[in-house]
N, C-alpha and C positions, 0 to 999 in steps of 0.2 A: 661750593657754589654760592653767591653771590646773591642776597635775597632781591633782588630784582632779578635774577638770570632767573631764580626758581619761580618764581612769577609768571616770568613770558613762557619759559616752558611746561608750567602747568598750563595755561589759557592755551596755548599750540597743542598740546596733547587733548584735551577737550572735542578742542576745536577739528579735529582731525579725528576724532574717534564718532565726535557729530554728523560730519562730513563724510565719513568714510573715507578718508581722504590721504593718499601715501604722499603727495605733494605737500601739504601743508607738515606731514611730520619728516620730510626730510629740508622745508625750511627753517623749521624748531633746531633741527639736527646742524646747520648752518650754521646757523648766526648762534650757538653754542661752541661751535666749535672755529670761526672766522668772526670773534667779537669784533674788532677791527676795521673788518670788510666795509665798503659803500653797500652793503646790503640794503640797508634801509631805504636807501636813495636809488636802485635798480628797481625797489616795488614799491615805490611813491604811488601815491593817487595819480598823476600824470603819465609817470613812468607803464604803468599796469594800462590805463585809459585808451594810452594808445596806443598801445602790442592788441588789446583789445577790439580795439578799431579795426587794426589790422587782419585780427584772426576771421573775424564777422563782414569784412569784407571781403576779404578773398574766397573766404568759401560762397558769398554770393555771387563774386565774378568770375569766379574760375571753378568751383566745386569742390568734393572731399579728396578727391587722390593728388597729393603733392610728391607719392614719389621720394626721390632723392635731393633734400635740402640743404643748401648752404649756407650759413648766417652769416656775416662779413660784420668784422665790431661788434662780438656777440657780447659781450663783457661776462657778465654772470651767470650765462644761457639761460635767462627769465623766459625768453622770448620761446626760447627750444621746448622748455618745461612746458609751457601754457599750449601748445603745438601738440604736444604728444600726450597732454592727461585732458583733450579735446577728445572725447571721443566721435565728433562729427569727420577729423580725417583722417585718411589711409595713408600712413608714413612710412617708408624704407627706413631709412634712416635721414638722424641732422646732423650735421656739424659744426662746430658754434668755432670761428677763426678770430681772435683777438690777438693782437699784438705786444698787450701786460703778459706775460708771464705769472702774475698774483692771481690771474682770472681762472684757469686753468681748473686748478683742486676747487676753489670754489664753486665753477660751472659744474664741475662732476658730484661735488658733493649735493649742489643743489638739484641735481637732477640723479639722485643716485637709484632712483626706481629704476630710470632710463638708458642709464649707462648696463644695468646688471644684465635687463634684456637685450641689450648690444642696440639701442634705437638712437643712443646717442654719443658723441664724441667731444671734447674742446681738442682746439690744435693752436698751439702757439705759434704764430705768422703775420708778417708784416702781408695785408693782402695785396701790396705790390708785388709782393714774389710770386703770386699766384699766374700760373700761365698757362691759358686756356690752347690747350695744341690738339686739335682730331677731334676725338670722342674725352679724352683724358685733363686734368690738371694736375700741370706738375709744378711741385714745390722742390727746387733744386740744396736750394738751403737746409733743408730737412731729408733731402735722398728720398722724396714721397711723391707716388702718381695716384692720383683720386681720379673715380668715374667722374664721367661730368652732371655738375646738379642739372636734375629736372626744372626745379627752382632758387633762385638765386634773390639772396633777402639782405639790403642795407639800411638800417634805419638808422646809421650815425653818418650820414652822405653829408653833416655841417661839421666831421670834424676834418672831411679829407682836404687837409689845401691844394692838395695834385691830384684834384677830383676828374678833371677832364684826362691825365693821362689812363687814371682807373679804368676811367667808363670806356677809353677806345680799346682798352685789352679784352674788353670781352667780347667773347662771340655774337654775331648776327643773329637774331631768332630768339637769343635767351627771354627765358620768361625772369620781368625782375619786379621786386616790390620792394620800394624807396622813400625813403624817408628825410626828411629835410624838418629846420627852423627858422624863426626869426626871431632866435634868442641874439641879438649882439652883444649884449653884454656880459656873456658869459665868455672867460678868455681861452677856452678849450673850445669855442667855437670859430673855428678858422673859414668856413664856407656856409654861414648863415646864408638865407635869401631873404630880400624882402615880401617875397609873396610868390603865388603860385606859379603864375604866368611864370617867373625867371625863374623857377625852379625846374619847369617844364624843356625853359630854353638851355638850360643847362645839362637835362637828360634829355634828349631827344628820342621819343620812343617811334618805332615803325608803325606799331599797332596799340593801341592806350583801351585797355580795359575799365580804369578807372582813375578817376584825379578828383581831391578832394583837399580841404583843409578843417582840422581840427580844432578850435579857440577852446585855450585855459587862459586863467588869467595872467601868466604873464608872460606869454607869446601863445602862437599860434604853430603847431605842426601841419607839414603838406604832406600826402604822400601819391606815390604815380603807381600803377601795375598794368602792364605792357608787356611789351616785347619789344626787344632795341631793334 
């Protein structure tokens, strides 16, 4: 091991024996094992700030029981982790759907508390193939039928360019929490906004629980929670 690996793994072991904390030793366990990974860059200051935003919101606007979750661009399932080692809410289970394939072992490893009590899953999927039919979602490409989420969670809505076909396949009623930027300048962002209002125009909720904007320095995050 690599006297910088043994370093961050001693400080993560510490760290997590201070905390009491199995999240923070199965991100030690991670980035040990996924050197490689954009690990670093899914729990950025920014990155963490505003899953956080997120989490402290919704349980203000909607409450602790979320039931059954679907993460949609889950990448690293950061978002899933910080969800389930929350003890403010009551979760069925998540799903974290990413369409890398590299995300997959990494979401599980980083959430390996969570996977072992079955509270959480990654599923490799383009969520255009996601198709919301009855009560059920079926992924035909995978030969797989899921219940349908309680709640339904996108906070990478700047990378989809076929964002309008996305948002009409889902059902009427769904409860969704949405994420958007106005990073332009980054070239994986194909559906930036420049501000809330177009971001709004562009999800059209029935019912808006809440709408808000985020400012880091070098852009600004929106996000909506509604019902379509």
């Amino acid at each position: 091991m690599l006297k910088k690996d043994q370093f961050y793994k001693d400080l993560l072991d510490g760290l997590s024996l201070f905390y009491e904390s199995r999240f923070i030793t199965d991100i030690r366990n991670t980035a040990l094992k996924f050197p490689v990974s954009k690990l670093g860059n899914a729990l950025n200051r920014r990155q963490t700030a505003s899953k956080l935003w997120l989490l402290n919101t919704l349980f203000d606007c909607h409450g602790a029981a979320l039931g059954r979750v679907h993460v949609l661009g889950g990448w690293y399932g950061v978002l899933a982790a910080l969800f389930i080692h929350d003890s403010r809410f009551e979760i069925e289970r998540i799903i974290s759907f990413d369409l890398d394939p590299t995300c997959a072992p990494i979401a599980s490893s980083l959430n390996a508390a969570n996977v072992e009590c079955g509270l959480f899953k990654p599923i490799t999927a383009d969520i255009l193939d996601l198709q919301y039919v009855s009560n059920s979602v079926r992924i035909d490409t995978l030969s797989l039928t899921l219940k349908l989420p309680d709640i339904l969670i996108n906070t990478s809505c700047e990378h989809l360019d076929n964002f309008d076909d996305w948002y009409a396949s889902l059902p009427n009623d769904t409860l969704l929490v949405l994420q958007s930027n106005d990073y332009f300048s980054e070239a994986e962002h194909v559906n930036s906004v420049p501000d809330l209002a177009a971001f709004k125009r562009q999800a059209r909720l029935s019912t808006t629980l809440f709408e808000g904007a985020l400012k880091f320095d070098k852009y600004t995050r929106f996000m909506l929670i509604g019902r379509k």
